[in-house]
N, C-alpha and C positions, 0 to 999 in steps of 0.2 A: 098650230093652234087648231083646236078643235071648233068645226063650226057648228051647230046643234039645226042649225035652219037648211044647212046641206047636205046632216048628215056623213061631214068626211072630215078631212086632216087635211090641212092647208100649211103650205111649211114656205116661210119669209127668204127669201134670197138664197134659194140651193142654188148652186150653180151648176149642179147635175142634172137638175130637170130641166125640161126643153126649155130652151129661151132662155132662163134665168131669172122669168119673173117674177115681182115683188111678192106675190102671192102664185104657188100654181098647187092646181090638184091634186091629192095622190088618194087613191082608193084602192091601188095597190095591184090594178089591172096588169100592167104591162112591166112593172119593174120587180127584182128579183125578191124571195123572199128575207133576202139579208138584208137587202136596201130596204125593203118594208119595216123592219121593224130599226135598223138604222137610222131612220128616216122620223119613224114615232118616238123611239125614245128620248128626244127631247118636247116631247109632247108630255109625255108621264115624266119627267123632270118639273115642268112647270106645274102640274099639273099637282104637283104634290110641295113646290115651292109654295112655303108659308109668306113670304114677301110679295106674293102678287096679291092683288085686289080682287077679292072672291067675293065682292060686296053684293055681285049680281052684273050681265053681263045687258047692258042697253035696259037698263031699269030691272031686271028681273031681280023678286024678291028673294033675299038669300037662299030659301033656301029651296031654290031652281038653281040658282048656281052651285050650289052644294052636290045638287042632281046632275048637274051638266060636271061637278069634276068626277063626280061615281064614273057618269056613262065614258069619260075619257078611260080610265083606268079598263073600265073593261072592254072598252075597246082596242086600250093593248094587248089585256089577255087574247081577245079572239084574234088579233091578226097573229099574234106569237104563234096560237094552235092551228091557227091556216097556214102558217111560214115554216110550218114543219119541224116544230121546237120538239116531234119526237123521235124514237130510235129510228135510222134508215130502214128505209126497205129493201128488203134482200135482193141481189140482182137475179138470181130464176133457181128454178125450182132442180136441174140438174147440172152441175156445172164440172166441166173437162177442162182439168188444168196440165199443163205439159210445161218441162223444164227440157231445153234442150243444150247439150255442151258440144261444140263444136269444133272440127276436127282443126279450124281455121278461125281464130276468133272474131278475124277482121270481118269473117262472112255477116256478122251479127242485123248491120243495116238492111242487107240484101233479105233476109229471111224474114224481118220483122216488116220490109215493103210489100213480100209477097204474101206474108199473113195478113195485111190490113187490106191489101189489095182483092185479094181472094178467098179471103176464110171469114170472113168479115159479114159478106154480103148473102151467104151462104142461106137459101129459105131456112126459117126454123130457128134461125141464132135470135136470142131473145139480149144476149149481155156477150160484151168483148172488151178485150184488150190485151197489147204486145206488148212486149218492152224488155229493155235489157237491164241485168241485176242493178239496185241500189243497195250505195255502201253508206250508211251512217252510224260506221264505226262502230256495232253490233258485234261482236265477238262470237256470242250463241247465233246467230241467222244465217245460215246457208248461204257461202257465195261459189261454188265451183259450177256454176252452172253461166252459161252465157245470154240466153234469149229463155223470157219465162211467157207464158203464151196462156191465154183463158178464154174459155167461150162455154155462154149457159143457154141454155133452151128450158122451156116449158114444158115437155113434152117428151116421154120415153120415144115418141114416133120419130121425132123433129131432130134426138139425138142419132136416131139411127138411121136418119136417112141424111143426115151430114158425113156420115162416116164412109156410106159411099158414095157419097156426090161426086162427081168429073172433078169439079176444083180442089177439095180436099184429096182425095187417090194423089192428084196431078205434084200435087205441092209436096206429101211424102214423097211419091215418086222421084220429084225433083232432091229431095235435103236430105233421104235414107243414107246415102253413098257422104253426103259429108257431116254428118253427127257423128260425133265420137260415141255417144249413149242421149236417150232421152228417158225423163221417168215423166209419165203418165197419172194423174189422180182424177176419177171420178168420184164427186163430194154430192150429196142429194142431201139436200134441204125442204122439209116439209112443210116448214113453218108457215104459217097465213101470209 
């Protein structure tokens, strides 16, 4: 329920907010932007429910309550556009992708430990992630490869001084001798 005197959304017996009580706060501080509006949407339910009593809320004349259901609604619009109802953001502005096939496929764990363990932490890495192929039964999608690997930087400088950094050398060093082949894509995105 929306409270006009506080300012915020008051939601009856979640039991996901702290305590569980009858009424607790949310203004959207500390909880996700999913539960944000998870959380409102049955505000704008009511809110737009012709069976409640919009007579005016503690005597207010109708048509303050009429005002008070507007400011709910758009109060959902704005948490929606605060909650990030639009395109993601790109993860960086240069991103190095590598497929690696492996001479041993069982190696897969070992190499994806020492890519999060070392290539991960590397100054300059702005976006990462390891992992090994998913199949959902995609026919057209690429599966000969065993360990797919990505890291993005912001910065032509940041890509190039990952390249020789001790940890990166070290970890080629280490997997050259057991990859069968890797392929390599540097992808640059410009976009805002």
């Amino acid at each position: 329920m929306f409270v006009p005197e506080l300012g915020t959304v008051l939601e009856e017996n979640d039991p996901e907010l702290a305590g569980g009580n009858t009424f607790t706060f949310h203004t959207g501080g500390s909880q996700s932007a999913g539960k944000r509006i998870r959380l409102t949407l049955p505000v704008l339910a009511a809110a737009l429910n012709s069976d409640l009593d919009w007579k005016g809320w503690h005597g207010l004349p109708t048509i303050l309550a009429h005002m008070a259901r507007i400011s709910v609604i758009l109060s959902i619009v704005f948490i929606c556009l605060i909650a990030g109802c639009s395109a993601p953001e790109r993860p960086a502005m240069i991103n190095h992708v590598v497929f690696f096939k492996l001479e041993d496929p069982e190696d897969s764990t070992e190499l994806i430990e020492d890519c999060d363990r070392d290539l991960s932490t590397i100054p300059g890495v702005a976006s990462y992630y390891c992992g090994q192929h998913g199949d959902f039964g995609r026919q057209n999608v690429d599966s000969d490869y065993d360990v797919g690997f990505y890291v993005g930087f912001e910065t032509e400088e940041a890509y190039r001084a990952y390249l020789v950094d001790p940890a990166h050398t070290a970890v080629v060093g280490k997997w050259k001798p057991r990859w069968e082949w890797i392929r390599i894509y540097d992808v640059v995105d410009t976009s805002p």
